[in-house]
C-alpha positions as CSV (number, residue, x, y, z in Angstrom):
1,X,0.0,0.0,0.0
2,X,1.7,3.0,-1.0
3,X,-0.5,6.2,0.1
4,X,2.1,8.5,-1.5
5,X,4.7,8.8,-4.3
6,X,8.2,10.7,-4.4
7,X,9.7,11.9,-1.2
8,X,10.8,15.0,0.6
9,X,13.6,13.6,3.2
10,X,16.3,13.9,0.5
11,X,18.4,10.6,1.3
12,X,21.1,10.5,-1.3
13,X,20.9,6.9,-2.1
14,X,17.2,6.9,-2.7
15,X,16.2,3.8,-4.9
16,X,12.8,5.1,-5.6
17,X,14.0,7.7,-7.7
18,X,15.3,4.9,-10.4
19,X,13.3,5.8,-13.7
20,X,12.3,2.3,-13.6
21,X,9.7,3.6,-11.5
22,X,8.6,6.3,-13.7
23,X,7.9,8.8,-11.9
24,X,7.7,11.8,-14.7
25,X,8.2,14.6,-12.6
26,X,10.4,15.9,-10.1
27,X,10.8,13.8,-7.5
28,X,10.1,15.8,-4.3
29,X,6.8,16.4,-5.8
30,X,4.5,14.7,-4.0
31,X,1.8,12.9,-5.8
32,X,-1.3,12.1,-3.4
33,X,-3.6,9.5,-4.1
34,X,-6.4,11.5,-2.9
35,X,-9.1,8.2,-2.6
36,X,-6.6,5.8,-1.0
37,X,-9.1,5.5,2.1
38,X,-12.1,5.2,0.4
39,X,-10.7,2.4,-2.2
40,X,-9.1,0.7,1.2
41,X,-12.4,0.9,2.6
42,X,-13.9,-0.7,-0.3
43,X,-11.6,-3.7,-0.7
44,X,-11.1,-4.8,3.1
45,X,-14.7,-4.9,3.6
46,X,-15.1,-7.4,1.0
47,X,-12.2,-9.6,2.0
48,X,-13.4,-13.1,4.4
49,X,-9.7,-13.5,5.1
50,X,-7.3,-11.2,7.4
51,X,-3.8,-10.6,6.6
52,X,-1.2,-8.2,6.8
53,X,-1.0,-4.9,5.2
54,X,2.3,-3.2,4.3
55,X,3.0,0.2,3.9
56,X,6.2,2.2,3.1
57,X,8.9,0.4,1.2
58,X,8.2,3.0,-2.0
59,X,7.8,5.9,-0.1
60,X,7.5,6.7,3.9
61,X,3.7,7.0,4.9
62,X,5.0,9.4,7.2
63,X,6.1,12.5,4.8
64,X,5.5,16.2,6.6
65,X,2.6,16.1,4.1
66,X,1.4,13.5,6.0
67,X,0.9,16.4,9.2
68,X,-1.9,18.1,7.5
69,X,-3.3,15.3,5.4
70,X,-3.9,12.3,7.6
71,X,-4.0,10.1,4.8
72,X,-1.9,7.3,6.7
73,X,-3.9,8.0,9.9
74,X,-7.3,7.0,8.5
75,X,-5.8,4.3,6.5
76,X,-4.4,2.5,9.7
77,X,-7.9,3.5,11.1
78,X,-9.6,1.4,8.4
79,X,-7.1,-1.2,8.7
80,X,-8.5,-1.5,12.7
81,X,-12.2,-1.2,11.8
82,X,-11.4,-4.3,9.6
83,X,-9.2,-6.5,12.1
84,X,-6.1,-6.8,9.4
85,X,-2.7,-6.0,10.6
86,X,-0.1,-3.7,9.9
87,X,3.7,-3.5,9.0
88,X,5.0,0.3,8.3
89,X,8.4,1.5,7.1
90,X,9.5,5.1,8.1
91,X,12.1,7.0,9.0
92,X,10.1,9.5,10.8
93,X,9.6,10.4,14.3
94,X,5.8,11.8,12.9
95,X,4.4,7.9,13.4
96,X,4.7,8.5,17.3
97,X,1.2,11.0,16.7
98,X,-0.4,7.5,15.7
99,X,0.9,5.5,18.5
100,X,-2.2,4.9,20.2
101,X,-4.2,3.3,16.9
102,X,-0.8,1.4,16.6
103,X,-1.0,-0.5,19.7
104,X,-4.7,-0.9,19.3
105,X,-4.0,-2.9,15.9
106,X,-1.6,-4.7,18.1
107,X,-3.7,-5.7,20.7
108,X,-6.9,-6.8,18.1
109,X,-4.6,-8.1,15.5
110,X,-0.5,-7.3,15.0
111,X,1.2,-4.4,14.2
112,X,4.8,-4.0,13.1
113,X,6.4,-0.9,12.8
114,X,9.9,-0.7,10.6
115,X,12.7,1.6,11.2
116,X,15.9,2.3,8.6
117,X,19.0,3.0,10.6
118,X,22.1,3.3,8.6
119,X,24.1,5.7,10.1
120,X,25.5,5.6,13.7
121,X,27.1,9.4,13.3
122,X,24.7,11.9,13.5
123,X,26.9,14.6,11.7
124,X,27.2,11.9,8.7
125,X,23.5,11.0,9.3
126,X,22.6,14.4,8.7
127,X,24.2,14.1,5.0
128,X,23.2,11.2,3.9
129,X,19.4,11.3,5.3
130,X,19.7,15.1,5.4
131,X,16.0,16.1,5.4
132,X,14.1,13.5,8.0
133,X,14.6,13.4,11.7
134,X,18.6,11.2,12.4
135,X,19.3,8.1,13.5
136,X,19.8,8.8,17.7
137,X,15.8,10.1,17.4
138,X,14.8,7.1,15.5
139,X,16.2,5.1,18.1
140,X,14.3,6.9,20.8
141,X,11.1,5.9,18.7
142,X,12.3,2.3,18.5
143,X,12.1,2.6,22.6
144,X,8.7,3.9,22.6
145,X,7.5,1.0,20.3
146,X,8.8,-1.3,22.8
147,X,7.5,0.1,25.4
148,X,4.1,0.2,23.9
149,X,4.9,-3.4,23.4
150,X,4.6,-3.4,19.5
151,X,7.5,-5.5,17.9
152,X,10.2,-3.4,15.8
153,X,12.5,-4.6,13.2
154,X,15.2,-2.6,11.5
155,X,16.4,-2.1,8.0
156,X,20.2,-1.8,8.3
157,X,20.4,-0.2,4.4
158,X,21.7,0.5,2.4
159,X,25.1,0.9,3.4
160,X,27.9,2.5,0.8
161,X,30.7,1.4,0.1
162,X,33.3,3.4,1.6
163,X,31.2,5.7,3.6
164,X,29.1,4.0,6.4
165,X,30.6,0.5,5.7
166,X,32.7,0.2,8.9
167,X,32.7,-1.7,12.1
168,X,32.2,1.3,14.4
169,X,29.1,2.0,12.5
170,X,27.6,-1.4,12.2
171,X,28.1,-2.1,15.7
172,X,26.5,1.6,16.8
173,X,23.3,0.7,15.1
174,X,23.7,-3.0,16.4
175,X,23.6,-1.7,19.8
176,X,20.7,0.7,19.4
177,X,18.9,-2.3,18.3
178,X,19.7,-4.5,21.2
179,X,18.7,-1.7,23.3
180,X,15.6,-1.1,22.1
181,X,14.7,-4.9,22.0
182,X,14.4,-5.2,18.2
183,X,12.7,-8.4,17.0
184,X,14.7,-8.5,13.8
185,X,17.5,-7.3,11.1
186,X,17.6,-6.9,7.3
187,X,20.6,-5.9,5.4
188,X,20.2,-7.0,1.9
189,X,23.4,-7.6,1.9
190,X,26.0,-5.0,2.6
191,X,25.8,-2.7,0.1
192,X,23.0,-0.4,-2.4
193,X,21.9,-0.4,-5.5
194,X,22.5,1.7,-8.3
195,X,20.7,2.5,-11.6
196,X,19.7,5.1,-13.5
197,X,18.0,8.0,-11.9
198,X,18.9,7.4,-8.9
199,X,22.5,6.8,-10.1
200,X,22.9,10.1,-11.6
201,X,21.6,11.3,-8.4
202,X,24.1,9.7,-5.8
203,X,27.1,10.7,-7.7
204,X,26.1,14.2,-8.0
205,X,25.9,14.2,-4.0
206,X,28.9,12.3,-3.5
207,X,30.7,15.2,-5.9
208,X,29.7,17.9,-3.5
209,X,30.2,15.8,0.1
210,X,32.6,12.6,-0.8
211,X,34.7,14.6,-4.2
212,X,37.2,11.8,-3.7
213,X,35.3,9.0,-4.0
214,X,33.1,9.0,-7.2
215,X,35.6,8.1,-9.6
216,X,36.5,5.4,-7.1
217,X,32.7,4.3,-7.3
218,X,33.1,4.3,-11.4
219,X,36.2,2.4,-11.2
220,X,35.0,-0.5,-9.1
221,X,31.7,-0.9,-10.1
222,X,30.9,1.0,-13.4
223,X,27.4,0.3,-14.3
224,X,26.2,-2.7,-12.4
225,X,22.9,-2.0,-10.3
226,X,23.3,-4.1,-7.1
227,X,27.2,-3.3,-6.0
228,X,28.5,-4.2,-2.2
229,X,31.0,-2.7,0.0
230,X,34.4,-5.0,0.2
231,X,33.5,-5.8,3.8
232,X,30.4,-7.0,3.1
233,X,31.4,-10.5,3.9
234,X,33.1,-9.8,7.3
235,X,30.0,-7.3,8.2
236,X,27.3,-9.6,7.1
237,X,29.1,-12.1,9.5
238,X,29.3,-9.8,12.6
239,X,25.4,-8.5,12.4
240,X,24.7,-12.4,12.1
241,X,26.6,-13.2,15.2
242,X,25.1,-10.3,17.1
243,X,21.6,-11.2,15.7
244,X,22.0,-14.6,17.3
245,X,23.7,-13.9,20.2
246,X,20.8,-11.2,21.2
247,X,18.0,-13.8,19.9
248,X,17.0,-11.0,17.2
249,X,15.9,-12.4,13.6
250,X,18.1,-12.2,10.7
251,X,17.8,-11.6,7.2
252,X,15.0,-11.5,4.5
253,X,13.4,-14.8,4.9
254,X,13.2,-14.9,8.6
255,X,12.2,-11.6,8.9
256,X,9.7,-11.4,6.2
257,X,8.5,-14.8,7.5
258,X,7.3,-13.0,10.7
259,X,6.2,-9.7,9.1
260,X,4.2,-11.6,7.0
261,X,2.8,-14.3,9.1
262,X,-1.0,-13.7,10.9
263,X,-3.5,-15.3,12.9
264,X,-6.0,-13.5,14.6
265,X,-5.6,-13.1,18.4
266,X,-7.3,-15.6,20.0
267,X,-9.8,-13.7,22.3
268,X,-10.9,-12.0,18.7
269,X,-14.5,-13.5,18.5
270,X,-15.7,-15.6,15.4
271,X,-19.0,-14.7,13.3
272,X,-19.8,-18.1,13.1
């Protein structure tokens, strides 16, 4: 379920902004889909079976538009009224407004709430996410989820090659996760992806912040669209280890396995 399209939080790696999407027009344009409730409305009522609905891996339900709009808000509302569940992606500290409705879903039916930490230094944080609130405030959220007793799982990506691919940072993030009691990880591997229009994009960034290091990037990878940092291997390994040494899930199938898995609570009462 995707309530919105393009983005305002400015992340310089931004997949969504590959043309493969085609988007047509400027990417921090937000495009609203303006009946999203109403054609949610329409299609949960007629469905016999619950399951999970997912929100956010195109573009964060929680934009400042969001604010003023409310568009997620009575989405998640409907999404109550009907008994399904939730998963939401975000980088924003604006899904705290909607706590409350969160831990209701949770308590009817299951709620999961996804947060993208990739950048342990908050000065560095600040460039590469530059526009939505840093990685030490998503943290804080990740606490109130837990405290709210709504499970939380982190996307640790992307992660570039030669800017936030080191051991100090992995283990910053791994230790904000064990903090806040995280139910799972994904990396995707260690590393991003590249193509074009969102290509284009990165380098231009990485010419005004990281000069040094785009001719290194077009050395080393040239075209390809899925390139990894060359510690992938020995990162991957140490956020595995952690994973399993703080009983967190790792990787896409685990993870995805539990986002994706529901059965109604068992004090929900049957029609029949």
């Amino acid at each position: 379920m995707n309530i919105y399209r393009g983005c305002t939080h400015g992340c310089i790696y931004c997949d969504s902004r590959s043309e493969v999407y085609r988007k047509t027009y400027d990417f921090e344009s937000i495009e609203v889909k303006i009946n999203a409730v109403e054609l949610l409305e329409k299609e949960l009522s007629k469905k016999r079976t619950k399951s999970m609905i997912v929100t956010g891996a195109m573009t964060d339900p929680y934009l400042p538009l969001e604010k003023e709009l409310e568009n997620t808000r009575k989405c998640l509302e409907v999404i109550e009224k009907h008994g399904f569940g939730a998963a939401i992606l975000t980088k924003s500290d604006l899904i705290l407004r909607d706590i409350e409705l969160l831990k209701q879903i949770h308590e009817t039916s299951k709620c999961v709430v996804q947060m993208t930490l990739t950048t342990f230094d908050e000065e560095l944080c600040k460039i590469l996410e530059p526009n939505v609130c840093t990685t030490k405030r998503r943290f804080e959220i990740l606490k109130e989820m837990a405290k709210a007793h709504i499970p939380t799982i982190v996307w640790l990506t992307p992660i570039l090659p030669f800017i936030n691919d080191t051991e100090e940072n992995i283990m910053g993030i791994l230790e904000y996760c064990k903090e806040a009691h995280v139910k799972g990880i994904i990396t995707f591997g260690i590393g991003m992806t590249l193509r074009f229009g969102n290509r284009e994009y990165y380098y231009k960034k990485l010419e005004e912040h990281f000069p040094h290091l785009k001719k290194e990037y077009m050395r080393k990878y040239g075209s390809a669209y899925g390139i990894k940092s060359p510690h992938s291997a020995k990162l991957s390994k140490l956020i595995k280890s952690f994973c399993k040494e703080n009983n967190m899930l790792y990787g896409e199938k685990e993870v995805f396995s539990y986002i994706w898995d529901f059965e109604p609570k068992k004090n929900q009462l049957s029609l029949f």
